[in-house]
C-alpha positions as CSV (number, residue, x, y, z in Angstrom):
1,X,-53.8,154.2,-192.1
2,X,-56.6,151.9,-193.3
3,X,-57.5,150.9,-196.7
4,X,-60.8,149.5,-198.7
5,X,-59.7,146.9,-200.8
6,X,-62.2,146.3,-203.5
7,X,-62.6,144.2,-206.7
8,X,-62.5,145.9,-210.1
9,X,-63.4,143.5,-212.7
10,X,-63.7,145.3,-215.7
11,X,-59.9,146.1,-214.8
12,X,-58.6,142.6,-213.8
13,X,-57.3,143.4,-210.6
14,X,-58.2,144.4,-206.6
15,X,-57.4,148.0,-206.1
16,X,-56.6,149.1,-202.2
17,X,-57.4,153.0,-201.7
18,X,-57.2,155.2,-199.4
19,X,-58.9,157.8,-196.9
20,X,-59.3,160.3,-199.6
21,X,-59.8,157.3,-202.0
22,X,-56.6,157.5,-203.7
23,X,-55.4,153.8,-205.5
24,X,-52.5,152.6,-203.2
25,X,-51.9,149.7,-204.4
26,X,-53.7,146.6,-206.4
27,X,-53.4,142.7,-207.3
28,X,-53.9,141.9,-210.4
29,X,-55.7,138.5,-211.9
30,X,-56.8,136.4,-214.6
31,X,-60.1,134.7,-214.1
32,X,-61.1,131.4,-216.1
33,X,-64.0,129.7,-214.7
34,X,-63.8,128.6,-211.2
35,X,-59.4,129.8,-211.5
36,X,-58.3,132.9,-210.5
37,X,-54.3,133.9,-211.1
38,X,-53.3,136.4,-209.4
39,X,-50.4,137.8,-211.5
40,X,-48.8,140.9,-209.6
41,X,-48.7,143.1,-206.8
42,X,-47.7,146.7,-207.3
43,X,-48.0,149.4,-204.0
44,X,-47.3,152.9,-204.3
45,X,-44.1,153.7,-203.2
46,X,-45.8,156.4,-200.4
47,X,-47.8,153.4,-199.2
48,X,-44.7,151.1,-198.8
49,X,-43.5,149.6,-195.5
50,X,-47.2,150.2,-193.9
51,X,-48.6,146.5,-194.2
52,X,-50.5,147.1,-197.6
53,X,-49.0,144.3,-198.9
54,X,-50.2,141.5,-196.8
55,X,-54.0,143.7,-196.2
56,X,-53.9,143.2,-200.3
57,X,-53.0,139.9,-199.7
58,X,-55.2,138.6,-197.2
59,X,-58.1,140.8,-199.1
60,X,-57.5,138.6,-202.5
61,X,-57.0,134.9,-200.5
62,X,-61.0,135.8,-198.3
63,X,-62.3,136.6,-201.2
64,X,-61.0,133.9,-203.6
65,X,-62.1,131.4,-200.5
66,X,-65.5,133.0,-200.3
67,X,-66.4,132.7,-203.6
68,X,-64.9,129.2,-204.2
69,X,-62.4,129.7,-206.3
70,X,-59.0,127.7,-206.4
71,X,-56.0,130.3,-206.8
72,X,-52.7,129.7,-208.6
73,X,-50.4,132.8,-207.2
74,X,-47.7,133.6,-210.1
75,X,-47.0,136.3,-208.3
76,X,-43.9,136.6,-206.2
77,X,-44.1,138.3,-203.2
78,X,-48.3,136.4,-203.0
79,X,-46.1,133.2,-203.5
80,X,-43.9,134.3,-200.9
81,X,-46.4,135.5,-198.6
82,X,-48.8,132.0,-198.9
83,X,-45.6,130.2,-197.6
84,X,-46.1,132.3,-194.1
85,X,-49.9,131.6,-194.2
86,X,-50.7,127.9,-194.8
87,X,-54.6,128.9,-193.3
88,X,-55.0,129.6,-197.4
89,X,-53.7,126.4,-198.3
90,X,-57.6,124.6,-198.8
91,X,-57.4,127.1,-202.1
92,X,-54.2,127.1,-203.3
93,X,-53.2,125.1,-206.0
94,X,-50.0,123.3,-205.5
95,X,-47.7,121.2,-208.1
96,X,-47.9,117.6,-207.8
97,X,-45.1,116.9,-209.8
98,X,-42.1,116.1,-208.1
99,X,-38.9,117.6,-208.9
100,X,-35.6,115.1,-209.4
């Protein structure tokens, strides 16, 4: 199944949909300046298990990278998913601070 993933900014977030242009799912942010936090993922149970997930994912990291913005993912599973995909790391901001 494909899905158009698609920025809603009057709604703080990246909505996938479907076919029949259903929302299946959508990443939500907070944008300050040049910052964008993405905050949560949240997939439709119907559209779980198909790869949604990491097409959200991948969606959110291209088009933070094209518009130059540095991300901070809050969100787990993004968190999660950034570890498997250090190609985003040039825009994701990472703690300096060691831990003792």
């Amino acid at each position: 199944m494909e899905f158009t993933v698609t920025d809603a900014p009057g709604r703080e977030r990246f909505e996938a949909r479907d076919q029949a242009g259903a929302v299946a799912g959508v990443v939500t942010y907070q944008l300050t300046g040049n910052i964008i936090v993405y905050t949560h993922t949240d997939v439709d149970p119907e559209f779980e298990g198909r790869g949604l997930e990491s097409t959200l994912a991948r969606a959110v990291m291209d088009d933070a990278r094209a518009k130059g913005r540095l991300v901070v993912p809050i969100c787990p599973f993004l968190g999660e998913w950034l570890g498997k995909h250090p190609e985003y790391d040039d825009v994701v901001a990472r703690s300096t601070r060691k831990l003792k």
